[in-house]
C-alpha positions as CSV (number, residue, x, y, z in Angstrom):
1,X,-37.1,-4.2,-7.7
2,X,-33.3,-4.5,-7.6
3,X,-31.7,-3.9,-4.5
4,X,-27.5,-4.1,-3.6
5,X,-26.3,-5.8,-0.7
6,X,-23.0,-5.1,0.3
7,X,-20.5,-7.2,3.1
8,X,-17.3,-5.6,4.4
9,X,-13.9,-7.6,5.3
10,X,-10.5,-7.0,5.1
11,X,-7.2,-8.9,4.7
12,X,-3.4,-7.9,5.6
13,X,-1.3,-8.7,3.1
14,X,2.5,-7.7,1.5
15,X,3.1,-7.0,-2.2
16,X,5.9,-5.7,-4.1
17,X,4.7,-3.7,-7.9
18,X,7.2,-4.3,-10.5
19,X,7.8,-4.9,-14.4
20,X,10.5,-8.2,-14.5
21,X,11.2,-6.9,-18.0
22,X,12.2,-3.5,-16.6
23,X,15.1,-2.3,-14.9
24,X,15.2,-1.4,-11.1
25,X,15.5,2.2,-12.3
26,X,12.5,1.8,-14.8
27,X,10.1,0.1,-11.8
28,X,11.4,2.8,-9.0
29,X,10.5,5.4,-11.4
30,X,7.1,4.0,-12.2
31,X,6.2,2.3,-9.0
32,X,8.1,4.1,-6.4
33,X,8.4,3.1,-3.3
34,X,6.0,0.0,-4.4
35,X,9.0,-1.4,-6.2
36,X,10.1,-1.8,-2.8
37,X,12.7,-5.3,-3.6
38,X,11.3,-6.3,0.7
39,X,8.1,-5.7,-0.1
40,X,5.2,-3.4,1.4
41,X,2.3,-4.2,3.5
42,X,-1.4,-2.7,3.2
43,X,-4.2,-3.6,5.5
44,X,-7.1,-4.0,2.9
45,X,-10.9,-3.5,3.2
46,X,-13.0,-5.2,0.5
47,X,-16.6,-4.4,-0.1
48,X,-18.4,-7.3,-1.9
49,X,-21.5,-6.1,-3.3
50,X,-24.1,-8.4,-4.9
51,X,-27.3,-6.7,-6.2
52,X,-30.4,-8.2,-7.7
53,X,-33.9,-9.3,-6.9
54,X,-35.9,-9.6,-3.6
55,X,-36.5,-13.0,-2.6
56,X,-40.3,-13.1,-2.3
57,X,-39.6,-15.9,0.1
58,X,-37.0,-14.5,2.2
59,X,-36.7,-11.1,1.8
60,X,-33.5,-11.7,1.2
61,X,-31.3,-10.5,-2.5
62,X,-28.7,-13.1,-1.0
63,X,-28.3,-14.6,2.3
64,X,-25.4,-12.3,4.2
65,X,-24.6,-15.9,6.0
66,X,-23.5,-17.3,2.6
67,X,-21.8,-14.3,1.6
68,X,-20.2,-14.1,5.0
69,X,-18.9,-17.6,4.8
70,X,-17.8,-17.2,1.0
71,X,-15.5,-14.0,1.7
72,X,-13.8,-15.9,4.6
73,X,-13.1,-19.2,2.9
74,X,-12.2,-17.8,-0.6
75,X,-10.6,-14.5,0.2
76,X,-9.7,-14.1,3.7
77,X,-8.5,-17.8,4.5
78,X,-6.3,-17.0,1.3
79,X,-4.8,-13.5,1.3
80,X,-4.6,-12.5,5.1
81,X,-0.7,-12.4,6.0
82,X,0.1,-13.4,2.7
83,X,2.6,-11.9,0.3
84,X,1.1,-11.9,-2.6
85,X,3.9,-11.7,-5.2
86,X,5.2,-15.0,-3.4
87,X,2.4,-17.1,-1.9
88,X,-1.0,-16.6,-4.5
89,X,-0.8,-18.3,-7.6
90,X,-2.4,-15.9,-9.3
91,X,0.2,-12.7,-8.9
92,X,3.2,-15.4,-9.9
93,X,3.0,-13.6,-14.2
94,X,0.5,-10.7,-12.9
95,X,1.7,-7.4,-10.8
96,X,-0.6,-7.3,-7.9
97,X,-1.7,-4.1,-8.3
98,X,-5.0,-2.6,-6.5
99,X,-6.7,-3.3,-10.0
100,X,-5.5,-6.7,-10.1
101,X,-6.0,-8.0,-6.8
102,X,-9.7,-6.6,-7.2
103,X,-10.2,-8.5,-10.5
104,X,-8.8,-12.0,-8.9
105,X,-11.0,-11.4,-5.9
106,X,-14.6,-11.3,-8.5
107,X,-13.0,-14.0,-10.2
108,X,-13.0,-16.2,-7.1
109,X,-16.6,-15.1,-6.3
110,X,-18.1,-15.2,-9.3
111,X,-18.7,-18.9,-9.7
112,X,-20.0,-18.8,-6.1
113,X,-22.7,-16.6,-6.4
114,X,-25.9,-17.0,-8.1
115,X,-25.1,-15.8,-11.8
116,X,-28.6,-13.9,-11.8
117,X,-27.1,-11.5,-8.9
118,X,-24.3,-8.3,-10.5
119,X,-21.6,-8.6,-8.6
120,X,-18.9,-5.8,-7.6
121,X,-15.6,-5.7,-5.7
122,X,-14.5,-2.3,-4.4
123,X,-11.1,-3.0,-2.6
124,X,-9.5,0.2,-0.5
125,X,-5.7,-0.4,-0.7
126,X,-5.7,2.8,2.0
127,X,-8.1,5.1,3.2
128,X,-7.5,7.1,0.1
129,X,-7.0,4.8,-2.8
130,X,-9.5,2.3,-4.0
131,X,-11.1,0.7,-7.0
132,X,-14.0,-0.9,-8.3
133,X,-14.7,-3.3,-10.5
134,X,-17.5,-4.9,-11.6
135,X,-16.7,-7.4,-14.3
């Protein structure tokens, strides 16, 4: 029986969305006020959500403590009050879009986590706007 666990956290961090091989015109006209040359800031919410088989043991499909712990250390301790553009390696070639950042976020996980379990990233950017991915 498969079930999905899912653990909420959230980071704050500042991005900027821009093409370098574009014009300021070209990125304000594509990315709006996310071209934004001082940056913008969103306060994030992730959802990590890890699905797979009942422990018979414990009951458990993973143990929330480890996933807790995980989260903090690989994407908390590294994105809160970060810019993004500036500070991750990751966003120094690749616009940190919502898509993006989600993507980096299961890649960090990913080798953490029991490669029997699915795992999935949704990542709200605002209230409103969010994405999923699941690799």
């Amino acid at each position: 029986m498969k079930v999905t666990v899912n653990r909420k956290a959230h980071f704050n961090a500042a991005h900027r969305l821009y093409n370098c091989e574009w014009s300021d015109a070209r990125n304000a006209e594509v990315f709006g006020k996310c071209a934004n040359p001082n940056y913008h800031g969103h306060n994030y919410e992730l959802i990590v959500s890890v699905r797979g088989d009942i422990h018979p043991e414990t009951g458990f499909v993973m143990d929330m403590k480890i996933l807790k712990k995980l989260i903090k250390e690989e994407i908390e301790d590294v994105f809160d009050h970060k810019n993004l553009n500036e500070e991750i390696k990751e966003f120094a070639t690749l616009n940190p879009t919502a898509e993006n950042i989600s993507v980096i976020i299961w890649n960090k996980l990913r080798s953490k986590i029991d490669s029997k379990l699915d795992l999935s990233i949704t990542l709200y950017e605002t209230p409103r706007n969010f994405v999923t991915f699941k690799g």
